[in-house]
C-alpha positions as CSV (number, residue, x, y, z in Angstrom):
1,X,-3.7,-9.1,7.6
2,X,-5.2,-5.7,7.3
3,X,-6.7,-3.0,10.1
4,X,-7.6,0.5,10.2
5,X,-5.8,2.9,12.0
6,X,-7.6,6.5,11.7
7,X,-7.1,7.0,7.7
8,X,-4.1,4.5,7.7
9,X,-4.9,0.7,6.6
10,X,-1.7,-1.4,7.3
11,X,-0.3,-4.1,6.0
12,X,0.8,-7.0,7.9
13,X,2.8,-10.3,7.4
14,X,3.6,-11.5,3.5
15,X,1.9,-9.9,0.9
16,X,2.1,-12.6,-2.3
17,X,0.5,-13.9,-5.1
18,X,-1.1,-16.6,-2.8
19,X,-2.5,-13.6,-0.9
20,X,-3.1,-10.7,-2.6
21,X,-6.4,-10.9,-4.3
22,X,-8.0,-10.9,-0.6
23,X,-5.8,-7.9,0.3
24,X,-6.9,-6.1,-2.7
25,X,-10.6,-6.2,-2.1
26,X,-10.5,-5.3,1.8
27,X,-8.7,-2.6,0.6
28,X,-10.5,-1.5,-2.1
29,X,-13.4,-1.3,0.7
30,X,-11.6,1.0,3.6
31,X,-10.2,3.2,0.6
32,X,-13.8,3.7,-0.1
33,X,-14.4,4.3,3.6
34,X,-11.6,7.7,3.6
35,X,-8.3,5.9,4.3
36,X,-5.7,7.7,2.8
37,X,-2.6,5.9,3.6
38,X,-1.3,2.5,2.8
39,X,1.6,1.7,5.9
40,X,3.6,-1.2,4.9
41,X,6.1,-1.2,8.2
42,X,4.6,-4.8,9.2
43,X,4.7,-6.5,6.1
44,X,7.2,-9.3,6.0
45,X,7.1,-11.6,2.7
46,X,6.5,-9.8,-0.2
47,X,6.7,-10.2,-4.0
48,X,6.2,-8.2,-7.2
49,X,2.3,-8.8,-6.7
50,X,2.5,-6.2,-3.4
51,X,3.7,-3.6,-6.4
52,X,0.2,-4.4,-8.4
53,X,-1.5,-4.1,-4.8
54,X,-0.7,-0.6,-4.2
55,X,-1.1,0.2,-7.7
56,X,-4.5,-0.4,-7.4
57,X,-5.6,0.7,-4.5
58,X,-4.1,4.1,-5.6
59,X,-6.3,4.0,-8.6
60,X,-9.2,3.3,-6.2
61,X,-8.3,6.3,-4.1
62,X,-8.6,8.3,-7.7
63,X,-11.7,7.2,-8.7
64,X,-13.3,8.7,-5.4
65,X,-11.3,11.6,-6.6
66,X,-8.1,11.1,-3.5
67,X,-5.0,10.1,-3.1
68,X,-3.5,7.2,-1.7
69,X,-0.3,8.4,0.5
70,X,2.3,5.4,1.0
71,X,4.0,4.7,4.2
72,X,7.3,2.3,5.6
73,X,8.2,1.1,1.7
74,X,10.2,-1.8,2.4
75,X,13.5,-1.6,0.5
76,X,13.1,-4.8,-1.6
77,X,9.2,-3.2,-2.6
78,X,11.3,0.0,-4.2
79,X,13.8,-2.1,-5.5
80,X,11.2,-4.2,-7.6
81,X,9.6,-0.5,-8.7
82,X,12.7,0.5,-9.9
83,X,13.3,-2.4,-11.8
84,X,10.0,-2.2,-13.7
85,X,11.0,1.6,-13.9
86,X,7.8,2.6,-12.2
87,X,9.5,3.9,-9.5
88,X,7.7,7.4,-9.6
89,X,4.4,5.7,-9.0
90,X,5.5,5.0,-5.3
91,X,7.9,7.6,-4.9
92,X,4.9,10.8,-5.5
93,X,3.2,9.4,-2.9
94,X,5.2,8.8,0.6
95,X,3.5,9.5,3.4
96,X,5.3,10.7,6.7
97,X,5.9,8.0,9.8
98,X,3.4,8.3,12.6
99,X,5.3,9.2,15.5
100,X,5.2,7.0,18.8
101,X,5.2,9.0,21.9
């Protein structure tokens, strides 16, 4: 699942293969709106496929000449960056926590 928070969209549940294409384009689309953060605290499931996910929707952000902060990383996400030694892609762009008060 993805919602809008201000200029965050996160992610929620698994984000796989069987997923992702449907991820990417409501994405794509609140990118286009002015969100300027991806938060992945929520998401549970994940595979290499989340990795292409952000990817893109950090070149979407660039195309409407923005950025595309990224929040909450899980651990296993960066490990799979590192791995493909892409690591940089994710790490240039972390985005601080909101704060609960």
């Amino acid at each position: 699942m993805i919602r809008r928070e201000g200029e965050r969209i996160v992610l929620a549940g698994p984000v796989t293969l069987a997923n992702v294409a449907a991820r990417l384009e409501e994405g794509r689309a609140l990118i286009r709106e002015g969100a300027a953060v991806a938060d992945l605290g929520e998401v549970g499931e994940l595979d290499s496929s989340a990795l292409a996910l952000l990817l893109a929707w950090q070149r979407e952000a660039r195309r409407g000449g923005r950025s595309l902060a990224l929040a909450n990383l899980p651990q296993g996400l960066t490990a799979i960056a590192r791995l493909y030694g892409i690591a940089e892609l994710l790490s240039g762009a972390a985005a601080p926590s909101p704060s609960h008060h």
